[in-house]
Structures are given as C-alpha cells and as structure tokens.
C-alpha positions as CSV (number, residue, x, y, z in Angstrom):
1,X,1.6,5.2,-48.9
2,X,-1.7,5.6,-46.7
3,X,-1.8,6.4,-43.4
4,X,-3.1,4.3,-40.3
5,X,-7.3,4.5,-40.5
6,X,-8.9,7.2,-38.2
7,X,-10.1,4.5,-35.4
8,X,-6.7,3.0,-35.1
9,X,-5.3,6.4,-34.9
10,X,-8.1,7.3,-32.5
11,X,-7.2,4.2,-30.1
12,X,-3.5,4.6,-30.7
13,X,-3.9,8.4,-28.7
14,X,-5.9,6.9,-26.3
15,X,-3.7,4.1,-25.5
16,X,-1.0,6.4,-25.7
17,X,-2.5,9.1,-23.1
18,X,-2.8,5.4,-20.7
19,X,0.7,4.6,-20.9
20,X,1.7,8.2,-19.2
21,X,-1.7,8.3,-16.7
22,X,-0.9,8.5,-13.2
23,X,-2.2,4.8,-12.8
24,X,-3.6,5.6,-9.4
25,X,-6.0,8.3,-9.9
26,X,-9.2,8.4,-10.9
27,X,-8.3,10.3,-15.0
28,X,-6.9,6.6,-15.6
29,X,-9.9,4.7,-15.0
30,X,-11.5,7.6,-17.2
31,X,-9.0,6.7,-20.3
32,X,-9.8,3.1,-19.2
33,X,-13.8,3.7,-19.4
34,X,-13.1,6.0,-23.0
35,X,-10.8,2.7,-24.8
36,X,-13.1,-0.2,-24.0
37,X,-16.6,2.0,-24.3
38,X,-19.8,-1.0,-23.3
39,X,-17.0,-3.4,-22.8
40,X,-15.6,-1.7,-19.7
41,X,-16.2,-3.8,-16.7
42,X,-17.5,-1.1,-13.6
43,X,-15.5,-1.5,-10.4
44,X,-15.7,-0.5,-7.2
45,X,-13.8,2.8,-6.3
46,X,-12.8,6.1,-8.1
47,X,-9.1,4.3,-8.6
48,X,-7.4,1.8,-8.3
49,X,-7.0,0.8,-4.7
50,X,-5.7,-2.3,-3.0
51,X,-8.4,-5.4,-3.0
52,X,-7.0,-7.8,-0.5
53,X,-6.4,-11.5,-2.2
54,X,-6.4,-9.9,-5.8
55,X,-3.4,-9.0,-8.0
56,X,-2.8,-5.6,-8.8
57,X,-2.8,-6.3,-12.5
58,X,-5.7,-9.2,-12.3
59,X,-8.6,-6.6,-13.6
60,X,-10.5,-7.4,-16.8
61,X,-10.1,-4.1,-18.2
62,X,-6.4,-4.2,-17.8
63,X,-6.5,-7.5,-20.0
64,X,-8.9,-6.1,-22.5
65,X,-6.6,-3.0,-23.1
66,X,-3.4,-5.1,-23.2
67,X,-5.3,-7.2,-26.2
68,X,-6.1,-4.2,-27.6
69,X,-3.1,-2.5,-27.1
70,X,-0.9,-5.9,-28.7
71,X,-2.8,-6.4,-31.4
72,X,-3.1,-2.2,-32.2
73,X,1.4,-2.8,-32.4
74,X,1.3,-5.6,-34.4
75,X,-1.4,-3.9,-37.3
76,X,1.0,-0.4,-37.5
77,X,3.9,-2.7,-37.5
78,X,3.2,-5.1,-40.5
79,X,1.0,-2.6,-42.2
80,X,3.9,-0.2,-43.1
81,X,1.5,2.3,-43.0
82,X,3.1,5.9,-43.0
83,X,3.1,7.4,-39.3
84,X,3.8,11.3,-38.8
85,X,6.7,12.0,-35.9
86,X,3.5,12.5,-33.6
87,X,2.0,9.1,-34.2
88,X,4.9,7.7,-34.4
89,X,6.0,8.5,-30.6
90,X,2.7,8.0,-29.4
91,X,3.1,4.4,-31.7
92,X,6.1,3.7,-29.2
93,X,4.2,5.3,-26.1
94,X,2.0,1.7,-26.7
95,X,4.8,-0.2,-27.7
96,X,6.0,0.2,-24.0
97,X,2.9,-0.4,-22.9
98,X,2.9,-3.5,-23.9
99,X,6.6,-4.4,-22.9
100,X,5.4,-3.5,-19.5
101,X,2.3,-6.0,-19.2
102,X,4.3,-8.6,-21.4
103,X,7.6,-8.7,-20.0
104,X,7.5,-7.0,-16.5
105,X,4.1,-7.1,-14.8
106,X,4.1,-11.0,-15.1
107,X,6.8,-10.9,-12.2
108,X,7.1,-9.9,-8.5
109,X,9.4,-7.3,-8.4
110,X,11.5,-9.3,-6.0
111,X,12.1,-12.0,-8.6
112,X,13.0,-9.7,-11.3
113,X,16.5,-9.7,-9.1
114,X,17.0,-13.5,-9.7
115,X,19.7,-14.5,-12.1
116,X,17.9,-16.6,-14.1
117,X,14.4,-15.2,-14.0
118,X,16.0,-11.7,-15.0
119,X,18.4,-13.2,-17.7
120,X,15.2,-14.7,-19.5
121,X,12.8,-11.3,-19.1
122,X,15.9,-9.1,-20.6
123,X,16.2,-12.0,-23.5
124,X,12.8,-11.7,-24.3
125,X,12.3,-8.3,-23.5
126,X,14.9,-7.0,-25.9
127,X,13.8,-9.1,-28.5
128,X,10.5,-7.5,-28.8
129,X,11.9,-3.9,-28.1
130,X,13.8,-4.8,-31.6
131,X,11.2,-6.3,-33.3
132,X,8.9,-3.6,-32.7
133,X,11.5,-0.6,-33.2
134,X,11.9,-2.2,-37.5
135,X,8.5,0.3,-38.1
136,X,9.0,3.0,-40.5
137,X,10.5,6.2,-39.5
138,X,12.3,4.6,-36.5
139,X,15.3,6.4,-37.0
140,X,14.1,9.7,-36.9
141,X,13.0,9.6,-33.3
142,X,15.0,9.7,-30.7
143,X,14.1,7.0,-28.1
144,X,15.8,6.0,-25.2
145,X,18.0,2.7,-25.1
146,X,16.8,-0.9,-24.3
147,X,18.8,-1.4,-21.5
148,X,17.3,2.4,-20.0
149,X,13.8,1.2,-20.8
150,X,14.0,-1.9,-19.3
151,X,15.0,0.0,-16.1
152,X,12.4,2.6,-15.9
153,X,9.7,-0.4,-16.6
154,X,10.8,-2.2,-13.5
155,X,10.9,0.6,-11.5
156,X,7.6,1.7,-12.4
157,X,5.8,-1.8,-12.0
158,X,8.0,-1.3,-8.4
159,X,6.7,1.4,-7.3
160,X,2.9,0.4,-8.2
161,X,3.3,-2.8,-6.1
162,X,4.8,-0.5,-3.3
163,X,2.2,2.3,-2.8
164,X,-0.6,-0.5,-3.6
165,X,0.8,-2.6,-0.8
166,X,1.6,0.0,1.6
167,X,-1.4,2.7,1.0
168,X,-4.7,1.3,1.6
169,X,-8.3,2.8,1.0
170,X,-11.0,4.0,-1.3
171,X,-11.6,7.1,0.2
172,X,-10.4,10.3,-1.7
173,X,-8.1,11.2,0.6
174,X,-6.3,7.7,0.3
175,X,-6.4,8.0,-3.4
176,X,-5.1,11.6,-3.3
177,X,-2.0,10.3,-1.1
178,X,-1.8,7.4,-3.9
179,X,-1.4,9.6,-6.6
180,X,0.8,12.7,-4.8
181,X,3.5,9.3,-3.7
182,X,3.4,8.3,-7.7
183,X,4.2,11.6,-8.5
184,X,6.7,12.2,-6.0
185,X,8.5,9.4,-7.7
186,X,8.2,9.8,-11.1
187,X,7.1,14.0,-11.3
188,X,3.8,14.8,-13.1
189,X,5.4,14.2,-16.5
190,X,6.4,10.9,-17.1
191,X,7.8,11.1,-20.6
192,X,10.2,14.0,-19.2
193,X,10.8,11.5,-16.3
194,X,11.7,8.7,-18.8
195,X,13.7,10.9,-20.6
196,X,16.1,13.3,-18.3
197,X,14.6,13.5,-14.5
198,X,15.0,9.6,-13.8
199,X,18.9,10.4,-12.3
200,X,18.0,13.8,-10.8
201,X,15.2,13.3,-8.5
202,X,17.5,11.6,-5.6
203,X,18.8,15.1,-5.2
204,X,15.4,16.4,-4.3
205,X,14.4,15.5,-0.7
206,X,10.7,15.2,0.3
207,X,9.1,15.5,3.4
208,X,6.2,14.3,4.7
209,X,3.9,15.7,7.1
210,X,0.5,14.4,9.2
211,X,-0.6,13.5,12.2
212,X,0.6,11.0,14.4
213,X,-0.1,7.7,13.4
214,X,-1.2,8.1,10.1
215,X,1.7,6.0,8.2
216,X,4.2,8.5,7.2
217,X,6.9,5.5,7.5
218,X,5.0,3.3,4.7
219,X,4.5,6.8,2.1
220,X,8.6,7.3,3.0
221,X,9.0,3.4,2.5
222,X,6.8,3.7,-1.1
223,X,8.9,6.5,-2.4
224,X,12.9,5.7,-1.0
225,X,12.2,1.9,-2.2
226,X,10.9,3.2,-5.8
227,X,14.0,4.5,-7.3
228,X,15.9,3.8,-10.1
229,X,17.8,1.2,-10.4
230,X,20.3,1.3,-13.5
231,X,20.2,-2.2,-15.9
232,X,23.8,-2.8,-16.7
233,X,22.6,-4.6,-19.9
234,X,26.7,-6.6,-20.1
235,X,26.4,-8.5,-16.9
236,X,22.8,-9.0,-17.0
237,X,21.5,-7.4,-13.8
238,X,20.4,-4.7,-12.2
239,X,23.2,-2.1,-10.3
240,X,22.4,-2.5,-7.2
241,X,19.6,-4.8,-4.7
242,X,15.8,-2.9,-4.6
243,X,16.0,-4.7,-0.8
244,X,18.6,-3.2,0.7
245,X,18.0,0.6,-0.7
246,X,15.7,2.1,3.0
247,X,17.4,3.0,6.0
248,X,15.1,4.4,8.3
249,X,16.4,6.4,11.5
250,X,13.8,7.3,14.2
251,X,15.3,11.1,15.5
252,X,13.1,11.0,18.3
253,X,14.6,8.2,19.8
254,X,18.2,9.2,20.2
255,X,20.6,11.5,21.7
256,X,22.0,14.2,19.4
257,X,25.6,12.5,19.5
258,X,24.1,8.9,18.7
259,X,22.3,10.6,15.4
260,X,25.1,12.3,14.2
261,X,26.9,8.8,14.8
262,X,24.4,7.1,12.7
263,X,23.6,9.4,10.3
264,X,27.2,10.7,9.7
265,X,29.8,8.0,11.2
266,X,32.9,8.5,13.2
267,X,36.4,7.4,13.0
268,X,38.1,5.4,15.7
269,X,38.7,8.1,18.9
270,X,36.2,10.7,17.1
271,X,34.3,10.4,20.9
272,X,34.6,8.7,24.4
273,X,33.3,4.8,23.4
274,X,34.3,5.1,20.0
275,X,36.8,2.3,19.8
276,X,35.9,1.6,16.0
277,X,35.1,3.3,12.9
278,X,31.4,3.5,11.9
279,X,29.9,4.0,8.2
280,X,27.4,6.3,8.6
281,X,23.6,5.6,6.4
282,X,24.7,8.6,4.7
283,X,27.9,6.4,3.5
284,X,25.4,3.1,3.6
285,X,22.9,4.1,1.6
286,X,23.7,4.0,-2.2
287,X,22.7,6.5,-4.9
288,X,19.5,4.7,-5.7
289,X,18.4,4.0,-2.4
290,X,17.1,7.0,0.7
291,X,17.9,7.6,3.7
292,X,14.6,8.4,6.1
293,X,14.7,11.1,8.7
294,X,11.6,10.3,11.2
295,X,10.7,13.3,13.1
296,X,13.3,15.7,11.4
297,X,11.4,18.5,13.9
298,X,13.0,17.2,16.6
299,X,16.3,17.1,15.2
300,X,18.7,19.2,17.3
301,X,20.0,22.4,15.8
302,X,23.7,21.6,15.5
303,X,22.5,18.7,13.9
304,X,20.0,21.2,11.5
305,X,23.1,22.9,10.3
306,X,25.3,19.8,9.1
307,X,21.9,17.9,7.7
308,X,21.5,21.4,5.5
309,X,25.0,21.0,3.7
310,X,24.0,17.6,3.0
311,X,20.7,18.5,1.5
312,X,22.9,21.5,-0.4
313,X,25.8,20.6,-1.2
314,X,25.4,17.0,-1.3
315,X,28.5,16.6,1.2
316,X,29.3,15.8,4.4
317,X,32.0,14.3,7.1
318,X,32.5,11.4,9.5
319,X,32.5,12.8,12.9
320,X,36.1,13.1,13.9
321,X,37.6,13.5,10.5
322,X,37.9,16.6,7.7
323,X,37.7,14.3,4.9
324,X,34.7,15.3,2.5
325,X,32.1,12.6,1.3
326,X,29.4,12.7,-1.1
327,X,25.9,11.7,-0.4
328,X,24.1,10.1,-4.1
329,X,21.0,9.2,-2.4
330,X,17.6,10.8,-1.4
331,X,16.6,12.3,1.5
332,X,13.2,12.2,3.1
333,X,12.2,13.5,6.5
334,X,9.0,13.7,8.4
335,X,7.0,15.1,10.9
336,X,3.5,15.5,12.8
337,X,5.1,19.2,13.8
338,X,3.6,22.3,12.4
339,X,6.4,23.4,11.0
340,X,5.7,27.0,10.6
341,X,5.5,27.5,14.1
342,X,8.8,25.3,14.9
343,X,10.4,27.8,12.7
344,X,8.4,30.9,14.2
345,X,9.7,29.7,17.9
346,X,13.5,28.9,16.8
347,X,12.9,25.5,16.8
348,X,13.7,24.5,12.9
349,X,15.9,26.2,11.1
350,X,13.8,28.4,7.7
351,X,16.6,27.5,5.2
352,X,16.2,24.0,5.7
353,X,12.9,23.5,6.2
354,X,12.4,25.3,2.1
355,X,14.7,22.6,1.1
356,X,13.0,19.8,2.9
357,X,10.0,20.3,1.3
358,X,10.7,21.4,-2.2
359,X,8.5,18.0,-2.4
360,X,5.8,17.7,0.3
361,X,3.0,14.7,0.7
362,X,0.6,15.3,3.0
363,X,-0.8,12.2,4.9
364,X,-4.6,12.3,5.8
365,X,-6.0,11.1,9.6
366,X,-8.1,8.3,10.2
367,X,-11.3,10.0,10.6
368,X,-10.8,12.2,7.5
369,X,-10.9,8.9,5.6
370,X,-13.8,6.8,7.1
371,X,-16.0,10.8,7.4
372,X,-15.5,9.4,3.2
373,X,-15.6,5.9,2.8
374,X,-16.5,4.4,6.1
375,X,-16.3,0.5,4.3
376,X,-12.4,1.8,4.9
377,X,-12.5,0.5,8.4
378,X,-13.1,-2.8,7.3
379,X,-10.6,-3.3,4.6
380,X,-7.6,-1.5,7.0
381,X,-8.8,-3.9,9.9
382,X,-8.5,-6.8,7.8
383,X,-4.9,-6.0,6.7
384,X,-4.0,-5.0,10.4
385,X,-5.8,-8.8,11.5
386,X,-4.7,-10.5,8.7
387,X,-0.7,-9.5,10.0
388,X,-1.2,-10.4,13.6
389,X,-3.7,-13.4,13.3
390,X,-2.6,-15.1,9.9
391,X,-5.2,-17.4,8.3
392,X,-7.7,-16.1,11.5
393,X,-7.0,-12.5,10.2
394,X,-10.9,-12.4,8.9
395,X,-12.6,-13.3,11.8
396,X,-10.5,-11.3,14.2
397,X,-11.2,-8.3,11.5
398,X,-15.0,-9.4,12.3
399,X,-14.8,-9.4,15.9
400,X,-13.1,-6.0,15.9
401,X,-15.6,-4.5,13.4
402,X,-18.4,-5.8,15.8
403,X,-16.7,-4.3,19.3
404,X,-16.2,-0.8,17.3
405,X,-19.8,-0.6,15.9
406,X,-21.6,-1.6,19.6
407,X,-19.1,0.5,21.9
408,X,-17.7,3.3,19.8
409,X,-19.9,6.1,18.4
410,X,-19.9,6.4,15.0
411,X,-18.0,9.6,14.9
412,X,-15.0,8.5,17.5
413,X,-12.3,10.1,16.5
414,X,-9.1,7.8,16.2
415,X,-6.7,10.7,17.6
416,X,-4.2,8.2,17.3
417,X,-5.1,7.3,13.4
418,X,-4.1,3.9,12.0
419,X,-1.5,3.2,14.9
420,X,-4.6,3.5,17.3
421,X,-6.5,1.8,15.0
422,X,-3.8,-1.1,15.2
423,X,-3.8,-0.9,19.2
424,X,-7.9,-1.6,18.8
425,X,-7.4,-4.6,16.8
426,X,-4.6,-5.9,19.3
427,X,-6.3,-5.3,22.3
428,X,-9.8,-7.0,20.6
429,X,-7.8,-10.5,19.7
430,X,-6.2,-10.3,23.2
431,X,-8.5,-9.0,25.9
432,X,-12.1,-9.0,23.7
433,X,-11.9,-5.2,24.7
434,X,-10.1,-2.2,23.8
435,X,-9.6,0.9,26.3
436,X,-9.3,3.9,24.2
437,X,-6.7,6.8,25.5
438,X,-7.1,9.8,27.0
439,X,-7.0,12.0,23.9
440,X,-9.5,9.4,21.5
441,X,-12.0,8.6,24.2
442,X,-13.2,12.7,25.3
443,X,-15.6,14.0,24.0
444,X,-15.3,16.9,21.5
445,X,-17.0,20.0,20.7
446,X,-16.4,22.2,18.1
447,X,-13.5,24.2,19.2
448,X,-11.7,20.7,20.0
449,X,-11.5,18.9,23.1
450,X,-13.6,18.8,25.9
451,X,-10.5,19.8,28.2
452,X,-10.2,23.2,26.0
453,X,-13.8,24.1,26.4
454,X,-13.4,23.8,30.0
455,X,-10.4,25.9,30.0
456,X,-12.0,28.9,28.7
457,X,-14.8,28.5,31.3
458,X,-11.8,28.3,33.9
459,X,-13.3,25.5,34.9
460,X,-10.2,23.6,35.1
461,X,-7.7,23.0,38.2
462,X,-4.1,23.9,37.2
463,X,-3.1,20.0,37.9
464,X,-6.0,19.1,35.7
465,X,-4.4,21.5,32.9
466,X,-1.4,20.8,33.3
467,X,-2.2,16.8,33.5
468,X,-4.3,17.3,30.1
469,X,-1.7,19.5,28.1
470,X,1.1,16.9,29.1
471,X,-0.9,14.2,28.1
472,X,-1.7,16.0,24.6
473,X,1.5,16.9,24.0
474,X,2.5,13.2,24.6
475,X,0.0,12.4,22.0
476,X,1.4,14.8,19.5
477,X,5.3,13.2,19.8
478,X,4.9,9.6,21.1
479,X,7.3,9.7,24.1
480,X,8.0,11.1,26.5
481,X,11.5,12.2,25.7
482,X,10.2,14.5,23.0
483,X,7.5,15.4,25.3
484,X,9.8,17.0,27.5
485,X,11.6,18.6,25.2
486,X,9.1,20.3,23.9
487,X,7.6,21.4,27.2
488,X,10.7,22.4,29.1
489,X,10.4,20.0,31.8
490,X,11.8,17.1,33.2
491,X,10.6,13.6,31.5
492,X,9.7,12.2,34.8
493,X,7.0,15.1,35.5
494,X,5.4,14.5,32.0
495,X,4.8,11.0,32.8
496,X,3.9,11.4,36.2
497,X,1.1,13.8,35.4
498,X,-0.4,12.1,32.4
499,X,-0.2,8.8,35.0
500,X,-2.4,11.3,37.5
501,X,-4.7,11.8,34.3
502,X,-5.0,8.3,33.6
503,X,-5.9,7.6,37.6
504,X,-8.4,10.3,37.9
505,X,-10.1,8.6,34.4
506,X,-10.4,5.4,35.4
507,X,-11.6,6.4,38.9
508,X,-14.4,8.1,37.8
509,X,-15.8,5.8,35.2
C-alpha cells in the first residue's frame, strides 16, 4: 500500500507543528506564513494581539488553514494510505486541530457551560473524534480519551479568550507576557501537557512580579481562570463552573488575623467576634480553580510559615481547630517588592519565596511598552474609555489621546503604569484635565528622579527628603498602611508628609 504523497506529508508536519505553537508568539504566525505561502494575508503585529471589535478566531489565515487542515483529514482518512507511527500522531495532532475550530472555537467559553449548548458540541464532537480515529494503524497509538480531549480543547480555546481579553498590546514586551501566561498554563510542551501535566500543574504556584500598576491581577486572573476542568462524559457536563474558580485576596489591605480568617477559616470561638464558623478560600476554592495572594510581600511572617505548609504539603487548618485539610487548587501570589532584598532584610521568608516562584511571569511598565509600540496608547485608552464611557468610549479615547499629546512630553513616564494610565482617562472624561502625581510628573535624569539628584548635591532639606521618600514609598505599595509598615512609622506621619509634598507642589506651580 503507498504512502501519503510528499506535499501532503509536507503540510501534514506543518499543520501538525501549528496545533502545538504557542498561539501567541510570533513562531506561530511564522508556521502560519510557511502553510499558506502567497496566500497568507500580512497583519499587523509580530502576534496575535487583541483588535478591539474583532473575534479572536475571525482572521483569514486562521480560515484558510482550518480548510486546509479539514480537507488534509478527510484525504489520509478515505485514502487508506499507509501512515508510519510518526505520521500517524502528527495525522491526529491535525485531527484535533480541527476538532478545536469545528466544535469548540465556534462558542464563547461561557456557553460551553449551558446544558443544551454543551450536550450538542459533545454529540457532535464525539462523533467526529470516532469518525476520524477508523484510519489505519489507530490502534497502535496511544491517544488520550474523548471525553479528556474534549476537556483540554475547551480549556485551551479558555485560556486564549482570557489572556486575549485581559493582555493588551503589540509591543514585544506585551507579546512576551502573552506567551510566558500561555505557558504558565499549559508548560512549553503541550503534547506532554495533554498527556500527563494537565492534573499536576495546580500544585505548582506562580508568582508574579512588576511594578505597581502594571496588571498583575488580570495575568493572575488569565492563568487561575484557565485550568482544567474535567468532562464527566455520563452526565454531560463539565466538573465544576469556569465562573466561580478565582478568589482574589488583597494582603495589603487587611490585618494579619483577618487574612488568616480568610485565607484559612475559623471555627465558632476560634477568636473574640467569631460567633460562626468561616470556610476559608483555601476550603472555597476547588481543585481546578486558584486562589490569588495580592501583595504576598507584605504578608506577615507568622502568616509566611503556615502559607509555606500549604504550598508544601498541600495542607492546612481552620484557625481554632487541629483538624487537617487539603488544599487541590493553585496558588499564585504577587508583588511590586524586590524580593531579594525583602528576603536579604528578614522581611520574606527564603524557603518560600523558591517555592513561590518555581513559575515566575514578569509584567512589563507602561513606558517599556509605548518606548516599543507607541500606537499602544491608543488601543489601551480605547479599552480603558470604552469600560467607563460605553458606546462614547472612542471619542473619550480621542479626547484623552489629544490632552496627552499637547500637555505630556513624549517621554512622560506613567510611574503609576496602566492604573495611572486609567486615572488619566478618568480625570479627562470628568474634569477635561488630568493632574499627574508627584512621582509621574518630576522630571528625571539618568540616575532616576529629580529628588535623588538633589540628594546627592545635599541640596535637599530633611522635610523635603523625608516628604519625597514617603511619597515614593507610597507609590511603590498603594496605601498608606503598607507604607508604614515598611518605613517604621506611624500611618498618620506618611500621609501627613506626602500631603506637605503635595502643598509645596501645587504652591509653586
């Protein structure tokens, strides 16, 4: 029996290398380019990236390669054409492909959960994953299950649609993040993935450092709310609900006894005030959802030490009881700390800071992304307008983009990153204006802020130092609490002397 001919063999590697791309870096739209030759369609970007009012999936390549792809299937299948055990798994590699883009792409994630929207995708799913498994030579691979299959599909069209939605930007930094959250998901091999890592990774945390501001809560929200989900394929439906599988916890924001409260529970008399028991998010959250730790630097030490066994050993207890629980889901903490010198000054415990960030994503400031792509600003200001103004969202965006370009130089700095970058578009729809802080609006030289330079020409009063560091410091945490903490001082005198800053500012302009 012949084989397959040398350009269907050719495309099926090619395809097959697609299906297991890291769809969000550039390599893909290189396989992409290499399949469809003078019939690919140029875009703008290095990668995929999100264009606002188009579909991720609505790109002509993507349609020509799905064609492609179909038909490819369809000619191995009927041909009964010999495939070696290579060919052959790179023959289902496409087959899955086109599963994905015929049975799973159509739908929002979302309404994959509906009973009878999900009853008829599984029908029709599962009668083409038979159909298509009746090649010759089937048997002597092992492939993983329908019902498996069918899972990891919808998890991966899920997490697209959530680092898509929640990652914007063409710059390379932006499509660097992209990629480092898909593979923070689903590892750098996603046939091992598929096969053996896709109930393991909730046991490895991540964390997830940057600057302040520069939306460390969406990368953690892309990541905890792309796990997988189990398909029971006998009652139809998946596990457990995608929308219920995040529970964020701000540590910066709470006394140590709340956090332990929320994070752990207590039983009824565990404290003074506790006249109830409490589940803890550790005993919410399922073992296909995460629990987020938002600024984990600040987290108190006694708090380090029980948060480590969990991380360990997977275990922990309700305040107030000795009874053992287990903890199935994933943990992921953040920070805008440098860690190494938390741990240097005693701050943050060594042992579970390396098992924090046996996975670590990196998030990239403001400036570092328009310094590469400066058509960034427009695209993020649109999204930011688009969610406060609604249907006026792109002439708000307009206004804004007009205010920055005749009263902000063009290399201001956004200290505050896309948080300040939200306060700017606020400000504009409300007030026409926008009044950067302290820390965005001074100058900089080389060495950093203008304050610093005047520090080592002891130029500086001790009020005005100690009303600049306060105020930087502030910057660095977001409140004053932290603030304090951090500077050994009451919360009162932080405020009171970046106030004094503020005064001196404004009386001088």
């Amino acid at each position: 029996m012949d084989g397959p001919s040398n350009s269907d063999l050719k495309l099926l590697r090619l395809l097959s290398d697609l299906a297991f791309s890291n769809p969000l870096l550039p390599q893909r739209i290189a396989i992409e380019r290499e399949i469809l030759g003078t019939q690919f369609v140029a875009e703008d970007g290095i990668a995929w990236s999100r264009s606002l009012g188009r579909a991720a999936n609505d790109r002509a390549n993507i349609t020509q390669i799905t064609t492609l792809a179909a038909d490819l299937v369809d000619r191995l299948l009927v041909s009964r054409k010999r495939l070696d055990d290579d060919d052959l798994i790179r023959y289902w590699d496409v087959v899955i492909y086109v599963l994905m883009y015929r049975h799973v792409i159509p739908y929002v994630p979302d309404d994959l959960h509906q009973s009878a929207t999900l009853a008829r995708t599984w029908k029709n799913f599962l009668t083409d994953y038979r159909h298509y498994s009746e090649i010759d030579g089937f048997d002597r691979i092992g492939f993983q299950p329908a019902d498996h299959l069918f899972a990891c599909l919808f998890q991966i069209h899920r997490a697209f649609v959530n680092i898509f939605n929640f990652i914007l930007g063409n710059s390379v930094a932006s499509v660097r993040l992209r990629g480092a959250v898909w593979q923070s998901i689903f590892t750098s091999d996603l046939r091992r993935y598929r096969r053996s890592l896709y109930n393991r990774m909730n046991a490895l945390p991540v964390l997830i450092t940057g600057p302040t501001g520069t939306g460390k809560e969406l990368v953690a929200r892309a990541v905890g709310m792309s796990q997988y989900i189990p398909f029971d394929s006998e009652r139809g439906r998946f596990v457990e609900e995608n929308q219920s599988s995040f529970f964020p916890l701000n540590l910066s924001a709470m006394s140590a006894t709340l956090i332990e409260s929320e994070l752990f529970g207590h039983c009824k008399g565990a404290f003074t005030g506790a006249v109830s028991q409490r589940v803890g998010w550790l005993e919410e959250c399922r073992p296909h959802g995460a629990v987020f730790l938002d600024e984990i630097g600040e987290l108190d030490p006694a708090l380090q030490v029980k948060l480590l066994r969990v991380v360990q050993n997977r275990t922990y207890s309700r305040l107030g009881e000795t009874k053992e629980r287990t903890f199935g889901g994933k943990i992921i903490g953040a920070t805008n700390r440098v860690m190494d010198e938390e741990i240097q000054a005693g701050r943050f415990r060594e042992d579970l800071y390396y098992r924090l960030c046996a996975d670590r994503i990196q998030t990239p400031g403001l400036r570092e992304q328009l310094d590469d792509c400066s058509e960034d600003l427009h695209a993020l200001c649109l999204y930011i307008a688009r969610r406060l103004a609604g249907d006026d969202g792109e002439s708000l965006a307009e206004q804004t983009i007009e205010w920055i370009q005749r009263n902000l130089d063009d290399g201001y700095p956004w200290a505050g990153n896309i948080r300040e970058l939200e306060q700017c578009v606020g400000s504009v729809m409300i007030r026409n204006e926008y009044v950067p802080s302290d820390v965005s609006r001074e100058s900089k030289t080389k060495d950093g802020p203008m304050w610093i330079s005047k520090l080592r020409r002891g130029t500086l009063t001790v009020d005005e130092l100690l009303q600049h560091y306060c105020s930087w410091v502030y910057d660095q945490t977001g409140s004053y609490e932290a603030s304090a903490r951090q500077l050994g001082i009451d919360r009162r005198t932080v405020k009171s002397r970046i106030e004094q800053l503020k005064d001196s500012q404004e009386a001088s302009r």
